[in-house]
MIMI-767288 format. One record per residue (C-alpha): x, y, z. Coordinates in steps of 0.05 Angstrom, whole numbers, padded with zeros to 5 digits, always signed. Example, Ala and Ser with C-alpha at 12.3 -4.5 7.8 and 13.67 -1.06 7.14 Angstrom:
2
+00246-00090+00156
+00273-00021+00143
end
This chain:
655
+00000+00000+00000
+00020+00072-00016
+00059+00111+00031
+00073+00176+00001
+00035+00243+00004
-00042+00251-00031
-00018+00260-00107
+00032+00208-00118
-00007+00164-00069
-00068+00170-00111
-00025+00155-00177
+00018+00091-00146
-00061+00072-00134
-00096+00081-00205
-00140+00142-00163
-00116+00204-00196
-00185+00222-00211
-00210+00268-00157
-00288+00251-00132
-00287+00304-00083
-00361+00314-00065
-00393+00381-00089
-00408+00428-00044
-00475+00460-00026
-00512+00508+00000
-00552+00466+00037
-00518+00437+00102
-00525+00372+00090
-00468+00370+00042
-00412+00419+00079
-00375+00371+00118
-00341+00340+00059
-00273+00301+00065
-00214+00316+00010
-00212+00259-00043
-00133+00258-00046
-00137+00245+00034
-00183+00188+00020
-00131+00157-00036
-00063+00170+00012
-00105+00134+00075
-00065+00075+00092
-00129+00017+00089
-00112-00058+00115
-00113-00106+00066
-00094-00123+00002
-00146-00103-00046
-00157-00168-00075
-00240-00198-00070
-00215-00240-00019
-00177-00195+00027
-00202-00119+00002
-00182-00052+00032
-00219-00039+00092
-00244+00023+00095
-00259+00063+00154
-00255+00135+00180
-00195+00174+00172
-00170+00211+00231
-00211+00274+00250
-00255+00255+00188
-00302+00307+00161
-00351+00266+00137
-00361+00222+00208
-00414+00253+00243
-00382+00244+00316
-00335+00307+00287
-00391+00343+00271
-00397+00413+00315
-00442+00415+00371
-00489+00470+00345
-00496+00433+00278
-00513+00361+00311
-00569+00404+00358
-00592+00427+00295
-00605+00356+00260
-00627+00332+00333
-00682+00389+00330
-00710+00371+00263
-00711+00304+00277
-00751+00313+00345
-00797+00359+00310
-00811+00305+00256
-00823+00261+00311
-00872+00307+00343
-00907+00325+00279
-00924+00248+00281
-00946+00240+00352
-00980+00300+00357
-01020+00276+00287
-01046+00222+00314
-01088+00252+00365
-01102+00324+00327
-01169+00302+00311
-01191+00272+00379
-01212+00338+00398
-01254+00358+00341
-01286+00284+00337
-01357+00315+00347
-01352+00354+00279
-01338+00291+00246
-01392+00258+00276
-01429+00310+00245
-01409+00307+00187
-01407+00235+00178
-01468+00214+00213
-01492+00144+00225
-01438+00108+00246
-01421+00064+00311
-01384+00098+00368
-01327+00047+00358
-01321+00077+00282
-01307+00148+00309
-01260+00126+00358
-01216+00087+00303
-01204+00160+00268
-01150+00159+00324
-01143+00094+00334
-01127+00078+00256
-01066+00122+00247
-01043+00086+00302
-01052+00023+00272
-01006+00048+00214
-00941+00051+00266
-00955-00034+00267
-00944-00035+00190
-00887+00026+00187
-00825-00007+00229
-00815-00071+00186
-00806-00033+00120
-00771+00030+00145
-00716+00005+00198
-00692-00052+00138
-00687+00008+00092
-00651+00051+00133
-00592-00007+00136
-00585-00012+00073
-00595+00060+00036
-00588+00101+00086
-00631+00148+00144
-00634+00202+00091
-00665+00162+00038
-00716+00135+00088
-00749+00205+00105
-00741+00233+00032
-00782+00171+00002
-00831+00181+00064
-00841+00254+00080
-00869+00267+00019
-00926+00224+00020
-00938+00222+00092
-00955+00301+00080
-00994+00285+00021
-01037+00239+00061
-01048+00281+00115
-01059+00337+00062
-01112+00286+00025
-01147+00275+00103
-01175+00353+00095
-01203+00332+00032
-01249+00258+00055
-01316+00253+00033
-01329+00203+00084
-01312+00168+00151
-01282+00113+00099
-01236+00163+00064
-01223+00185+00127
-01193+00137+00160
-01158+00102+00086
-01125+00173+00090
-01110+00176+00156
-01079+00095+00162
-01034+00120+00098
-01008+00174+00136
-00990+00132+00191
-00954+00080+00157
-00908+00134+00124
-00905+00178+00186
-00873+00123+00233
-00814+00128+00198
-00795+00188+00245
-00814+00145+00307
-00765+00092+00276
-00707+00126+00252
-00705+00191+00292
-00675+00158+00350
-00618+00124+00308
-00594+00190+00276
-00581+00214+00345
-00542+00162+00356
-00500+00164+00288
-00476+00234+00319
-00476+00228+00383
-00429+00183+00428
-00469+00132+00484
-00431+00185+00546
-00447+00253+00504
-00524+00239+00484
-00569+00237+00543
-00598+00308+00535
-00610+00298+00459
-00639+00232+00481
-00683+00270+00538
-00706+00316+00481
-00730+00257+00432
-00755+00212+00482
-00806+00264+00500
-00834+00277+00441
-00879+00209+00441
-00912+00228+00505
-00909+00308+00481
-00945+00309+00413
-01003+00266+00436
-01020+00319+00493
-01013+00375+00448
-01057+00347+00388
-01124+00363+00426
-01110+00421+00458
-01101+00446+00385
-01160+00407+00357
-01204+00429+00420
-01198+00504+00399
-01189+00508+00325
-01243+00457+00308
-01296+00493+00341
-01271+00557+00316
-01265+00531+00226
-01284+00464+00235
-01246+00395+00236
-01215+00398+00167
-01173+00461+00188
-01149+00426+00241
-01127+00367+00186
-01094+00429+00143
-01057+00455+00211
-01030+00379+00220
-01013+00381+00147
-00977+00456+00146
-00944+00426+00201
-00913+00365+00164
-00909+00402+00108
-00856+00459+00138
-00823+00392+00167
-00812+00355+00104
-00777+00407+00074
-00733+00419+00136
-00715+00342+00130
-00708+00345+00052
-00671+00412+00054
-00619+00402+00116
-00620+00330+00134
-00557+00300+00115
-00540+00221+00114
-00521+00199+00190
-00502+00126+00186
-00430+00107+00184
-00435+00039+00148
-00481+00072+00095
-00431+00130+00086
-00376+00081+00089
-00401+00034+00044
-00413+00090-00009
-00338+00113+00002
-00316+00046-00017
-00359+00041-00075
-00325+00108-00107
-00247+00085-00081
-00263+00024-00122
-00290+00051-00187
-00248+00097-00183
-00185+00058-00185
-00155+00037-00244
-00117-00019-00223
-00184-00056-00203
-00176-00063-00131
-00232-00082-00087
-00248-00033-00026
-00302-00053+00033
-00332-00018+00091
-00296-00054+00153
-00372-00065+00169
-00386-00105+00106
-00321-00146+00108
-00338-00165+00179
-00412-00183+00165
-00425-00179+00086
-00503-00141+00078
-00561-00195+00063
-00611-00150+00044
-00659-00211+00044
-00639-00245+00104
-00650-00169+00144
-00716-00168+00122
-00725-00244+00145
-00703-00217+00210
-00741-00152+00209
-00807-00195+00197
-00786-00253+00248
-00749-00248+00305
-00780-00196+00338
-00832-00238+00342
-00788-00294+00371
-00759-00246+00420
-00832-00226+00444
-00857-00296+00451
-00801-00328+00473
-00760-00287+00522
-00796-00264+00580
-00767-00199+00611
-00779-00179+00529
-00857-00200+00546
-00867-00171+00602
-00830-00103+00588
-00858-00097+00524
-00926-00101+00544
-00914-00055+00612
-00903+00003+00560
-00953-00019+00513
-01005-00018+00565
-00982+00048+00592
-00985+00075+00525
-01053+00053+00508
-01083+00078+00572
-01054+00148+00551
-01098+00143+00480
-01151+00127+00527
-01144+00197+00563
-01162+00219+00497
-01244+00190+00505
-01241+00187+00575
-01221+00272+00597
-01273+00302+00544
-01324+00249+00579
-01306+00273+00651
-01290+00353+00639
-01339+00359+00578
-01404+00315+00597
-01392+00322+00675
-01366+00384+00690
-01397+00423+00627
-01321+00446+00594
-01326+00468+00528
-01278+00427+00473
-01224+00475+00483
-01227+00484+00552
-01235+00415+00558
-01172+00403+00521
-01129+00443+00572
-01139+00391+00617
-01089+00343+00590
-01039+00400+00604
-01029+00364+00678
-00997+00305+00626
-00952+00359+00596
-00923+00387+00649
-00910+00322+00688
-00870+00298+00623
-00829+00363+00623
-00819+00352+00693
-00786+00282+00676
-00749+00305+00625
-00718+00354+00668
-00708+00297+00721
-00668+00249+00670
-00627+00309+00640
-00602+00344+00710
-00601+00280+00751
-00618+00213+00719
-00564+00213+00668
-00506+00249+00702
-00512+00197+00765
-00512+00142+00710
-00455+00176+00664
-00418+00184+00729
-00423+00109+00759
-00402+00079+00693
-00333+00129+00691
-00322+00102+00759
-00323+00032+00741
-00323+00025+00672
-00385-00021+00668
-00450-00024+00691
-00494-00080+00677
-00560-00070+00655
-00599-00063+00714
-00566-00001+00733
-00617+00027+00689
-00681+00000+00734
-00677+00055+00788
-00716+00102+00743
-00772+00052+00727
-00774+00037+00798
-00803+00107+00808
-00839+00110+00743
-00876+00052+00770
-00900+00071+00833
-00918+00147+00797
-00961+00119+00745
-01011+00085+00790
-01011+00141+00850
-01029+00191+00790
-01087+00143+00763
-01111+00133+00834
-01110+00207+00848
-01148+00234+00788
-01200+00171+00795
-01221+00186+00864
-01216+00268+00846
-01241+00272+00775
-01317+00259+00811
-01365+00300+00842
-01361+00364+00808
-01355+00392+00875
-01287+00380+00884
-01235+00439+00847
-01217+00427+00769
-01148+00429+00797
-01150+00378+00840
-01155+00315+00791
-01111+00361+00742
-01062+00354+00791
-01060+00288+00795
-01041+00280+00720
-00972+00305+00738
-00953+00239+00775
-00975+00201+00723
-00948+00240+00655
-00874+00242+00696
-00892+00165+00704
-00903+00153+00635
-00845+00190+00611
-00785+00160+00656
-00824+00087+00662
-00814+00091+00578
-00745+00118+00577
-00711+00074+00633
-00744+00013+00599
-00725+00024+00532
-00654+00039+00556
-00655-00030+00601
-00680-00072+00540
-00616-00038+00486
-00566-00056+00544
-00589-00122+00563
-00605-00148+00488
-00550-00107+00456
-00537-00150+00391
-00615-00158+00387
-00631-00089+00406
-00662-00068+00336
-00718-00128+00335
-00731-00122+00407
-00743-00050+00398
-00793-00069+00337
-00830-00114+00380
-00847-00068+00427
-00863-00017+00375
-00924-00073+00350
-00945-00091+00416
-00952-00009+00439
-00979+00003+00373
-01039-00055+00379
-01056-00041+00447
-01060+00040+00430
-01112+00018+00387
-01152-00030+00429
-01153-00003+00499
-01192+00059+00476
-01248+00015+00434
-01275+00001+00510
-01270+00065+00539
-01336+00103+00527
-01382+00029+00541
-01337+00030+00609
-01349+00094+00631
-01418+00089+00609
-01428+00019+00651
-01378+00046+00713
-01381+00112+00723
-01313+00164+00716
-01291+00145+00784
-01294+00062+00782
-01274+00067+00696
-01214+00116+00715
-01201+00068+00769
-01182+00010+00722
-01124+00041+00683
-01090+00049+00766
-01107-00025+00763
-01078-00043+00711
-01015+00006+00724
-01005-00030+00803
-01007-00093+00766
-00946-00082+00727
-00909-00044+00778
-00871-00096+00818
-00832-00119+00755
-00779-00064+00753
-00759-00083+00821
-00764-00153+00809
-00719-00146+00744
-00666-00103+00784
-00654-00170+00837
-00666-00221+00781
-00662-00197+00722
-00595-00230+00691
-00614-00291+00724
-00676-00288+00687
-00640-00284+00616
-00588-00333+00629
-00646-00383+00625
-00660-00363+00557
-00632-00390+00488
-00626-00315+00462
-00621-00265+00530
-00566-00319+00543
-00532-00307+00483
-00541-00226+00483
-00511-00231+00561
-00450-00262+00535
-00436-00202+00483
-00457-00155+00540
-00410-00198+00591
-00351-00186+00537
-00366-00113+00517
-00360-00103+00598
-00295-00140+00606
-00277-00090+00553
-00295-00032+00580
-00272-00040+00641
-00202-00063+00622
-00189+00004+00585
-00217+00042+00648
-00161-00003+00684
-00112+00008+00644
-00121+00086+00649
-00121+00086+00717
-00063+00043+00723
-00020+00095+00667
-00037+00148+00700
-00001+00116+00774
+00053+00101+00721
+00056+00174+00704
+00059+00196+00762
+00109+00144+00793
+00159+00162+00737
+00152+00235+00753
+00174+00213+00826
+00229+00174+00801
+00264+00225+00748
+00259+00286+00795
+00331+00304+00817
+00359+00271+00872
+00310+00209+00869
+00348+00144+00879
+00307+00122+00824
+00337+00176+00773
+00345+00159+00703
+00301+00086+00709
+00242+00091+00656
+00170+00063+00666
+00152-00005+00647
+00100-00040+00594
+00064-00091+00650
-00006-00049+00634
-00005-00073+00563
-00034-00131+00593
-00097-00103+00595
-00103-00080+00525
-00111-00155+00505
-00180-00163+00542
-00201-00124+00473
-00185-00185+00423
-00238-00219+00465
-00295-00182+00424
-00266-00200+00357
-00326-00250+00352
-00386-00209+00372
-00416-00201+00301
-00467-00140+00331
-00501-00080+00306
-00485-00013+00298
-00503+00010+00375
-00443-00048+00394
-00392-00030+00351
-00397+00037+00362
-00373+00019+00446
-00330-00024+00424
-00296+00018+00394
-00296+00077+00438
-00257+00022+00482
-00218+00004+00427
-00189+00077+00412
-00184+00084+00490
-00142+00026+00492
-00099+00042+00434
-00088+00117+00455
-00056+00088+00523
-00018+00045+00481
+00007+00095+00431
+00026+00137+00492
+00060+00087+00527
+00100+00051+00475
+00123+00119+00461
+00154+00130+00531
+00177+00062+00539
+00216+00064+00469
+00288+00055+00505
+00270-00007+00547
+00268-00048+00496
+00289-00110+00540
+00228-00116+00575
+00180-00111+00499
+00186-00187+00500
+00147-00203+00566
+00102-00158+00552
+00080-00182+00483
+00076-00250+00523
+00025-00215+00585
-00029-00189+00525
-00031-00249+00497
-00042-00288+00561
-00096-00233+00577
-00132-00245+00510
-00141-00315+00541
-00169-00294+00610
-00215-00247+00595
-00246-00298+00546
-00267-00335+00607
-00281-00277+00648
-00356-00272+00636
-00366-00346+00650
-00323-00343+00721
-00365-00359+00783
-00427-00365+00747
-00468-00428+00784
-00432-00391+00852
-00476-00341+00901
-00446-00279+00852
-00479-00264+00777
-00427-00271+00713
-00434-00198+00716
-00403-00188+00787
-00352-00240+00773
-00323-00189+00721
-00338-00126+00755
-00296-00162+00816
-00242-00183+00774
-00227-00120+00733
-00248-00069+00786
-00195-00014+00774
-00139-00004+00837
-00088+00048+00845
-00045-00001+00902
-00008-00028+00840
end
């Protein structure tokens, strides 16, 4: 391979041609990386088609989008969260304007009227199996360009209907092409954003499910009184309008092996001496565009059915989120009917659910993260269940704040306020209770993250659309106080499983053919981890210690530090088999450049004591073997796999 600067590098290669990406005025082509630095990059390999050029970022790449600046990444994050809440906030625009349509559309069952919520809903079931394949393969930019457009049209078209039918046709359309926010969104933060630097953008996007719901009939309570329900459709559709062409206009590609894999593509039609260039992504697991969509449509299903703490989990947030659709029949019956609110007026009364998920989201941005980010700097690792806490007190705040507004919400004697008040609880519950969990499930089925995710996204999507079929036949049949009353029920019923999870939890997936296999990658990744926060810790004593020993006067004058922590960096070659997805290689690799920047620094002050390079070589090779049997150390004893490694790896500043 080529050594010399960018020209004559790019002629000894066949690559004289220079592919340097235009520049243009819109931002999502301005961080563009030279072509003759792309031809001079020393790749591994050979180029042959059986050992090609891997090709990965360069050094302070331009075109990686962990080098993007701050203020440009809060940019993308900010579009991205407002496509999400254009979504959200669509599905329930129309529940407060539902009367008009009945209208409108008369003669229908109750159920019928209900579905214009419950429909678009439906269309987040459908959504997630075609959008997060095509997003691994073309791109996150290619998925919102090929879906913004019609999901605006359909939501355009909805203003349009000539009947209920139309109506909800339009409005199942729109979500179909509209969850493509709710599935990619989240991943683009993560493209630019590293796992210890994202918990605020996280925050920020994580609300915006709970968020856009609440708003969508405050805004249909007062506008469709006002012009009617289809303006309320054509404020939706402005909305996601504006939003498409922020996405089309600004949003630039995020995901490294797409970007990657398109760099290849160009290095190798471009040279002229036909060698073969890869992503390091696709050499290490080639792209099977039909066996991802196998997967997309299967396991999550197998995940779901078959490993329980998926089950149970997944259907904890389901449930929560159908009971908040539910708010949606169930407020205008108690505030409207009851207590004689007008729609919009009645609509402010789901501001208690906005200001308890503000509230959380302040919670998880000052405190919950920080505490978290701070315990795993300490020790390197955490397992899993360090993410419970949280949905500890999500759990027992979801059913307090159902409890409170049930026994509250009834006689109309007692103050507005009151069972207002006691959505608070219980929007703060359903924000940290989703958050915590979702978090729990990515770290303890890290290689399976993507389909358990998907699974979920079905299960919350189906029960959003049944839960609320029942609610205006229950209220009828109960009364507010006994119907609200069900939802706590149903809430207390679910709540001891966070705290069961936190004790058991691991225990519970090592019984399992698949949580099994997942703990193992997560077991490794920790052994990782926690061997580069060791080795850090045990540099910097050397640092200092050599300091000590060449100030003047020190009987240890002139002696230079040794290579005995290059023992740890062999704990790394343990993950050379976890095949994972992008969330796993992206730690690993943040361990991996940890590890080889201790390395780099240390070889480099250890160059003269050569006579010791031999043992050394010999101590990261014997390490590569122990920390392959780390994870399974002490594991039938009284301590989880887990705390075997944390106890064996635990950093220490005696040395």
């Amino acid at each position: 391979m080529s050594s010399t600067p960018t020209a004559e590098g790019s002629a000894e290669r066949g690559l004289a041609v220079d592919l340097t990406l235009k520049r243009r005025w819109w931002r999502w082509r301005s961080h563009i990386a030279s072509w003759s630095e792309l031809t001079s990059h020393h790749y591994k390999g050979n180029g042959t088609a059986e050992d090609p050029f891997a090709v990965t970022w360069l050094e302070e790449d331009l075109e990686n989008p962990y080098n993007w600046s701050e203020g440009y990444k809060w940019f993308i994050t900010m579009i991205v969260a407002s496509g999400m809440l254009s979504v959200t906030m669509g599905s329930s625009v129309l529940s407060g304007s539902i009367q008009y349509v009945k209208k409108e559309f008369p003669g229908h069952s109750q159920m019928s009227y209900i579905m214009v919520t419950g429909i678009y809903i439906l269309g987040f079931v459908v959504g997630p199996f075609i959008w997060a394949p095509w997003s691994e393969v073309f791109g996150r930019r290619s998925a919102f360009v090929i879906t913004q457009i019609p999901f605006t049209v359909f939501d355009a078209g909805v203003c349009g209907a000539n009947s209920l039918y139309a109506l909800l046709l339009l409005r199942f359309c729109a979500g179909i092409f509209g969850c493509c926010a709710m599935t990619n969104a989240g991943g683009i933060i993560s493209d630019m954003f590293r796992a210890h630097r994202r918990g605020l953008a996280m925050g920020v996007f994580g609300a915006m499910p709970w968020m856009g719901p609440v708003i969508g009939p405050i805004v249909g309570g007062f506008l469709g009184p006002a012009a009617g329900w289809r303006w309320v459709a054509a404020v939706a559709a402005f909305f996601t309008g504006f939003l498409t062409f922020m996405h089309l206009a600004f949003l630039p590609e995020t995901y490294a092996p797409v970007l990657l894999r398109t760099r290849a593509k160009a290095l190798t039609s471009a040279d002229a001496q036909g060698r073969i260039y890869k992503s390091e992504s696709d050499i290490a697991k080639p792209l099977n565009k039909r066996q991802l969509i196998i997967n997309q449509l299967k396991v999550p299903y197998i995940l779901l059915f078959t490993e329980p703490i998926v089950f149970i989990l997944s259907l904890y947030v389901a449930t929560v989120f159908g009971l908040l659709y539910m708010q949606f029949t169930s407020f205008p019956i108690v505030f409207q009917q009851h207590r004689g609110w007008g729609p919009g007026l009645g609509a402010l009364s789901f501001l208690g659910i906005c200001v308890g998920c503000n509230l959380a989201l302040v919670y998880i941005v000052i405190w919950g993260n920080p505490r978290y980010a701070r315990a795993l700097k300490e020790r390197g690792a955490l397992p899993p269940e360090a993410r419970l806490p949280s949905a500890m007190a999500g759990a027992i705040l979801l059913p307090l704040g159902l409890f409170w507004f049930a026994f509250t919400c009834v006689p109309v004697s007692i103050h507005w306020i009151v069972p207002i008040l006691g959505t608070v609880p219980y929007g703060a519950g359903l924000v940290v209770v989703f958050m915590s969990v979702q978090n729990y499930l990515v770290d303890a089925y890290l290689p399976l993250a993507a389909s358990v995710m998907a699974g979920g996204t079905v299960t919350r999507s189906l029960l959003g659309v049944i839960i609320p079929l029942f609610t205006v036949d229950m209220y009828n049949n109960l009364g507010p106080r006994w119907a609200s009353s069900i939802p706590a029920f149903l809430a207390l019923a679910f709540a001891p499983f966070p705290f069961i999870l936190a004790r058991y939890g691991q225990r519970i997936r090592r019984r399992t053919k698949y949580g099994r296999e997942a703990d193992d990658v997560v077991l490794r990744l920790a052994a990782a981890k926690m061997a580069a926060r060791q080795a850090e810790v045990q540099e910097a004593a050397e640092v200092q210690e050599a300091e000590e020993k060449s100030k003047p006067g020190s009987e240890y004058e002139g002696e230079g530090p040794g290579l005995d922590h290059l023992k740890i960096a062999g704990a790394f070659n343990a993950l050379d088999d976890a095949e994972v997805g992008v969330e796993i290689e992206e730690t690993i690799m943040e361990a991996h450049e940890e590890i080889e920047r201790i390395r780099s620094r240390t070889v480099s002050r250890a160059a003269s004591t050569r006579t010791v390079r031999s043992d050394a070589e010999k101590s990261v090779r014997s390490a590569d073997t122990e920390s392959l049997s780390m994870y399974t150390a002490l594991e039938g004893g009284q301590r989880t796999p887990f705390e075997a490694v944390v106890g064996r790896t635990r950093p220490s500043l005696d040395r």
